[in-house]
N, C-alpha and C positions, 0 to 999 in steps of 0.2 A: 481403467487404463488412463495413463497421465498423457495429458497433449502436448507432442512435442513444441519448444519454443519454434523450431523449422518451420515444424506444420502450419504454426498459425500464421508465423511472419510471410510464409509461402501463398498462405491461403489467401490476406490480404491484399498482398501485392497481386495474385491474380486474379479477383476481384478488382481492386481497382484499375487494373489494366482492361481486362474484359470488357468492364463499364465503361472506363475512358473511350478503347478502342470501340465499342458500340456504339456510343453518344458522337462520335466524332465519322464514324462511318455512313452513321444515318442521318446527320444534317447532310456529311460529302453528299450524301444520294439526293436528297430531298434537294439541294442546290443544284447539282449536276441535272433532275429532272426539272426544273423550273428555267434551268439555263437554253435546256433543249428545247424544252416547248414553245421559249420564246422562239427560239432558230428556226423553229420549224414552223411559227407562225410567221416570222419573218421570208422566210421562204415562200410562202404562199402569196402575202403582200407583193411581193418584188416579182413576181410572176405575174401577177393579176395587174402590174404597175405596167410591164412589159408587153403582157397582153393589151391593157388600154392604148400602148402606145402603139403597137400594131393595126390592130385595129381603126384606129385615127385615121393609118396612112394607107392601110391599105383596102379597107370599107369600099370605097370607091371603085376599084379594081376585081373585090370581089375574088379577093386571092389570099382567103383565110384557110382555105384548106391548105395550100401549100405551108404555112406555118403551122396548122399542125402536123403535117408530116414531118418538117422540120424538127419538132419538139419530139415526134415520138420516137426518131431516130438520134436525140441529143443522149448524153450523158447522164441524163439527171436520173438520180436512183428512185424507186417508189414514184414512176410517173404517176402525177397528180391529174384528177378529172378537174376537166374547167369549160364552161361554156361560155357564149357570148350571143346577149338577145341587145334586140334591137330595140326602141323608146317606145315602139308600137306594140311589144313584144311579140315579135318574128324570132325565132330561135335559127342565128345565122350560123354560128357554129359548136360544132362540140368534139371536144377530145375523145381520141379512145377510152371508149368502154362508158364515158358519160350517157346518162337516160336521155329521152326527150324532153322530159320535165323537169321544171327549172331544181334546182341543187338546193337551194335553199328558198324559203317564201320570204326571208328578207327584204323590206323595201329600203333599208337603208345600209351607210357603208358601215363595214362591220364584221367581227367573225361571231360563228355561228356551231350549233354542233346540230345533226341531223342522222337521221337511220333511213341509210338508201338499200334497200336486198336487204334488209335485216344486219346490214352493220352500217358500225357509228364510223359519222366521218365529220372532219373539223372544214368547214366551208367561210369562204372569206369572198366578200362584195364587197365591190364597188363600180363606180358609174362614172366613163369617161366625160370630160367639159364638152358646152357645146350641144352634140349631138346626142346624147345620153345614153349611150348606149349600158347597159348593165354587163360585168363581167363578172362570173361566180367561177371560183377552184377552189375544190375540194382535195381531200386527204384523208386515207382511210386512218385510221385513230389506230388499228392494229398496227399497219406497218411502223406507224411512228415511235408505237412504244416497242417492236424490236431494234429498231434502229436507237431508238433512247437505253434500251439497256444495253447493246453494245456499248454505245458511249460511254456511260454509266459503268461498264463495268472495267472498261480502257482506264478510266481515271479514278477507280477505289484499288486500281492493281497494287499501286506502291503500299496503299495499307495493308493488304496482304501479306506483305514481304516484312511485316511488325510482327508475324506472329511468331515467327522462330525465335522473337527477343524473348519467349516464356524461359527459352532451354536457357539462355543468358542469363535471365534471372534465378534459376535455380544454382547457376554457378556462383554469382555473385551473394546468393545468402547465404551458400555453403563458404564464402572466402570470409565473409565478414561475421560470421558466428565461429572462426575458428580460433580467437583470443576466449571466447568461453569454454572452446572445446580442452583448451592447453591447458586455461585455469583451473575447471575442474580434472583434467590430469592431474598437477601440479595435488591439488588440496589431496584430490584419494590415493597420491602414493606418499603422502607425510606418516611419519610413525604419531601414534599416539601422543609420546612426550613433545614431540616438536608444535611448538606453538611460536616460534617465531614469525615475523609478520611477510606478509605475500608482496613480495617485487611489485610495486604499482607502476614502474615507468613506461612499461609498454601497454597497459592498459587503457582501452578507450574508456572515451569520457561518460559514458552509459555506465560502462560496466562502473568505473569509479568507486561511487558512492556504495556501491555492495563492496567491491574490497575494502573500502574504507571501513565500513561496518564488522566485517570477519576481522579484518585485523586487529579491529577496539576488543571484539570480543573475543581475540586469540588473549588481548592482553588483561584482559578482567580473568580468565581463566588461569591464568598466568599467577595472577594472584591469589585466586580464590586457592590454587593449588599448595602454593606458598602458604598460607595459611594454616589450612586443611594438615597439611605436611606437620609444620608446627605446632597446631593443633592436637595432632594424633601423635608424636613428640612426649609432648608434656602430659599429657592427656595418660599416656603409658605410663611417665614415671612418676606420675602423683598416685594412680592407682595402686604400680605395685608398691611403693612405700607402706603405707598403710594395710595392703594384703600380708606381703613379706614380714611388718611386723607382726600384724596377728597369729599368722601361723607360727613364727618363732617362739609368740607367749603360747600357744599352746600346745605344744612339744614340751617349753618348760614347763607347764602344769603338771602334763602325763609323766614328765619324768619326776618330780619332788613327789616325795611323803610330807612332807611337811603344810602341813594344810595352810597355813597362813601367807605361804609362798605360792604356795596354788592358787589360793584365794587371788592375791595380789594379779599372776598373771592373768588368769582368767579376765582378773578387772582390764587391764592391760587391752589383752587381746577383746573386749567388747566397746574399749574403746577406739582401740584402731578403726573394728567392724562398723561403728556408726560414725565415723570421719569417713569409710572407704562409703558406707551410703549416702551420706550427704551429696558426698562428694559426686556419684554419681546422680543422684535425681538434679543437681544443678548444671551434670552436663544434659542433661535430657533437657532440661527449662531450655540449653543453649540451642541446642538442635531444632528444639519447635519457633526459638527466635531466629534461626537462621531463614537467609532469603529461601525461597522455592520450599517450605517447609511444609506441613501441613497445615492449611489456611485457619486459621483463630476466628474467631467466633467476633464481631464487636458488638454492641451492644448499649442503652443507657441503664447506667445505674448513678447512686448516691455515693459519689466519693467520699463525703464527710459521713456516713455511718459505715464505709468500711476502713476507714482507716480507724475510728474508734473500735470497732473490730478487732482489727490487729494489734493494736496498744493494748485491748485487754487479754488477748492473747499472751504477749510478753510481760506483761505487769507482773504475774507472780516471779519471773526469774528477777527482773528489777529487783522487788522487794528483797529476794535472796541475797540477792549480793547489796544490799546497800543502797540503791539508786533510784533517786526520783524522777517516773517517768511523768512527762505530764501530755496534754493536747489541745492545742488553738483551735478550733473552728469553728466556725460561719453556722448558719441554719444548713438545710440541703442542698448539696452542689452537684445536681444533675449532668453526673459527664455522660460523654461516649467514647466508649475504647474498650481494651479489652479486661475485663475483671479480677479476671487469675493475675494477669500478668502486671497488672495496676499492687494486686494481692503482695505478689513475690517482690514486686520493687520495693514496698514499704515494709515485709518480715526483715529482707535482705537491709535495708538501711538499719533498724534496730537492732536487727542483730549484732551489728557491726558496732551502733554505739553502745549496746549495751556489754559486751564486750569489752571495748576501749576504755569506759568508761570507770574509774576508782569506786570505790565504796565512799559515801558521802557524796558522789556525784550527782549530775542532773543531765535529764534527756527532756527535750522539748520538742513535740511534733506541730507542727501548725501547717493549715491551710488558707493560704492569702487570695480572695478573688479580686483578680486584675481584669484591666482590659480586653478581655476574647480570651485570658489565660486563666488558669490557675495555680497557683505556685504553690507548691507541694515541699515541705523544708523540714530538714530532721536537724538538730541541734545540739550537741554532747558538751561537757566540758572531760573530754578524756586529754588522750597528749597530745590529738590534731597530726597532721602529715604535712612533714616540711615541702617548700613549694615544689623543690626540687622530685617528687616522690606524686605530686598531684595529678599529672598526666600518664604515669606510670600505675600510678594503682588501678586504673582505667583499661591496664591491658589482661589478656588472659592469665592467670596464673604467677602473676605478680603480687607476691608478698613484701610487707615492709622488713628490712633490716630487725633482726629480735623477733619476731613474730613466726618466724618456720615452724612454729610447732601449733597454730592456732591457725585456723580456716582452710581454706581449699585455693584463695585467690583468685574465686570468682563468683564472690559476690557483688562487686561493682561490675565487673563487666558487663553481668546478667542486667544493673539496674541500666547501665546507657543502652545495651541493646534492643528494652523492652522500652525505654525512653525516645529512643530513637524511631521505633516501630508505630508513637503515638505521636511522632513528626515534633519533640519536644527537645529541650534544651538542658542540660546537667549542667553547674560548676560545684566544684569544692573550692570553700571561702575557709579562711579563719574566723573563730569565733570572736567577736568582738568583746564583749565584756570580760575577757581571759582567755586561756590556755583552752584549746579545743577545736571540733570540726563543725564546720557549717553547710550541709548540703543542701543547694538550692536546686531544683527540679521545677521549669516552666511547662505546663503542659495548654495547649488550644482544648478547649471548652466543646468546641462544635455546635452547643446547643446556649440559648440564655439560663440564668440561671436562675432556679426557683426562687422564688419573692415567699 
């Protein structure tokens, strides 16, 4: 099951609100209790200050108890035990509910904590001037931490009242995910053919860069389609040419008695048959060079013993017609790429010039090691392609002028898009010493080359 983008953005935001709100609720406490203790030690001081000063004035008079009556009738919440001994220690007074024995064994001023009846209580001494008298008040440690978490929880109240902001926040990611909710509307009610590019103006700056991407690749599709179209176009009427004629010669066969007339068509009709196959196995070479194809194999091998290879493959048709093939190269030129396709681009060049080229002519294949390259040059003196026709015969299915009745018109294609494939560079040159074609093909090395 796929996670929704909601869920997660949901999830983190409460996560980090939880954690914030936790982190920030537990110092509030941790403060609020350290605030209180203080208070409530201070409380004890100012009593025990109050008491000393009592006591000063009224020692003498011997009218301590009347202030504690006072006291245990006062306001004060969580009345506090507190005694008062005397320098000799005489225990002259004590609050309700205080022992006889002193509250704490403290000799000096100070607070203290102590277990009176089996509970803890917080006790603070000190010793009036003068006459010395020792004043101890206590405080039960329970009652103060109820009274601290009332506090304590009077003042984390307002954080409380953060936690409804969760339902807020599920509104707010439900508002602000809803340019992707429209865009993916928008993409899955497009027909098929529509690849026109998606409205970016009201898109956030997040989303951005993804339409910008759909839209590059509405537009490569756009073309591949374009292509494809064309492709499958010409693709159709070069086949049926060549089908259409053969079955025409062989109708005329079946129809003539005359064998010689038969003979002929027959010839006729197997030579359509092997233009219509050619024809096809170099669309197939085009489809395995096509992008997303099925991946090619690379590999190192000896480009300088396969293209002698291929030369002696074509030599006897050379000889046939008249023409001298010949081949430059080097010791072994250890490439890497792909073999076949390295195969096809050098049958595919010879073919071509041998071809092109008259009776008495000359074809020269050479291999020149460059810098990180290696240049790969086939060299004819047939009639060459005027400039105008150089970047044209580079496309699918383009023939020269006079020529309709020889090739397929994609043998160069086939050579730049296996060129291309090997990250390498094609031109067609004039041939310098005369009339003719000069193809030059740079191909990267990848590896050094054998010594």
């Amino acid at each position: 099951m796929r996670q929704s983008l909601r869920f997660r953005l949901l999830t983190l935001i409460l996560i980090s609100f939880v954690t914030g709100w936790s982190i920030i609720s537990g110092f509030a406490w941790w403060r609020a209790s350290a605030q209180a203790d203080r208070l409530f030690d201070i409380q004890l001081s100012q009593l025990a200050d109050l008491l000393a000063v009592v006591t000063t004035h009224e020692a003498g008079e011997a009218d301590l108890h009347q202030f504690a009556a006072d006291l245990h009738q006062s306001s004060v919440k969580s009345q506090p035990l507190f005694q008062v001994w005397s320098a000799d220690g005489q225990l002259l007074i004590r609050g309700p509910g205080a022992p006889d024995l002193p509250l704490s064994g403290v000799t000096t001023r100070g607070y203290s904590d102590e277990i009176l009846d089996d509970e803890r209580y917080r006790v603070y001494t000190r010793f009036t001037p003068g006459d010395g008298h020792r004043i101890q008040v206590a405080q039960e440690v329970a009652s103060r931490q109820m009274q601290l978490h009332v506090f304590v929880r009077g003042s984390l109240t307002p954080l409380l009242l953060a936690l409804p902001m969760i339902g807020l926040l599920w509104l707010a990611v439900e508002r602000a995910l809803t340019p992707l909710k429209q865009l993916a509307a928008e993409i899955g009610a497009r027909t098929p053919d529509n690849l026109n590019p998606i409205y970016d103006g009201n898109i956030p700056s997040e989303v951005f860069s993804l339409v910008q991407a759909i839209n590059a690749l509405f537009g490569r599709l756009q073309i591949s389609l374009k292509k494809f179209s064309r492709f499958s176009a010409d693709a159709a009427h070069e086949l049926r040419t060549p089908l259409a004629g053969s079955i025409t010669q062989i109708h005329a066969a079946l129809d003539t008695t005359d064998v010689r007339e038969r003979q002929a068509s027959l010839q006729q009709a197997l030579h359509g048959l092997s233009r219509l196959h050619r024809l096809m196995e170099q669309l197939l070479t085009l489809a395995r060079l096509e992008p997303d194809a099925a991946e090619l194999t690379f590999s190192h091998f000896d480009l300088n013993a396969l293209a002698v290879d291929v030369a002696a493959e074509h030599a006897p048709r050379a000889l046939q017609k008249g023409v001298s093939l010949e081949i430059a190269a080097p010791g072994p030129v250890n490439f890497y790429g792909v073999r076949e396709m390295i195969s096809i681009v050098l049958r595919n060049l010879l073919d071509n010039a041998i071809r092109s080229t008259p009776s008495g002519g000359e074809i020269l294949l050479s291999l020149l090691p460059l810098e990180g390259t290696i240049r790969l040059q086939v060299e004819d003196s047939g009639g060459g392609i005027p400039d105008p026709q150089k970047r044209l015969v580079l496309e699918r299915f383009h023939r020269l002028p006079g020529t309709s009745g020889k090739g397929s018109g994609l043998g160069l294609s086939i050579v730049l898009s296996a060129v291309e494939l090997h990250q390498g560079t094609l031109l067609l040159n004039d041939r310098e010493s005369g009339p003719g074609l000069r193809v030059i093909i740079d191909l990267p090395i990848h590896t050094k080359r054998w010594l």
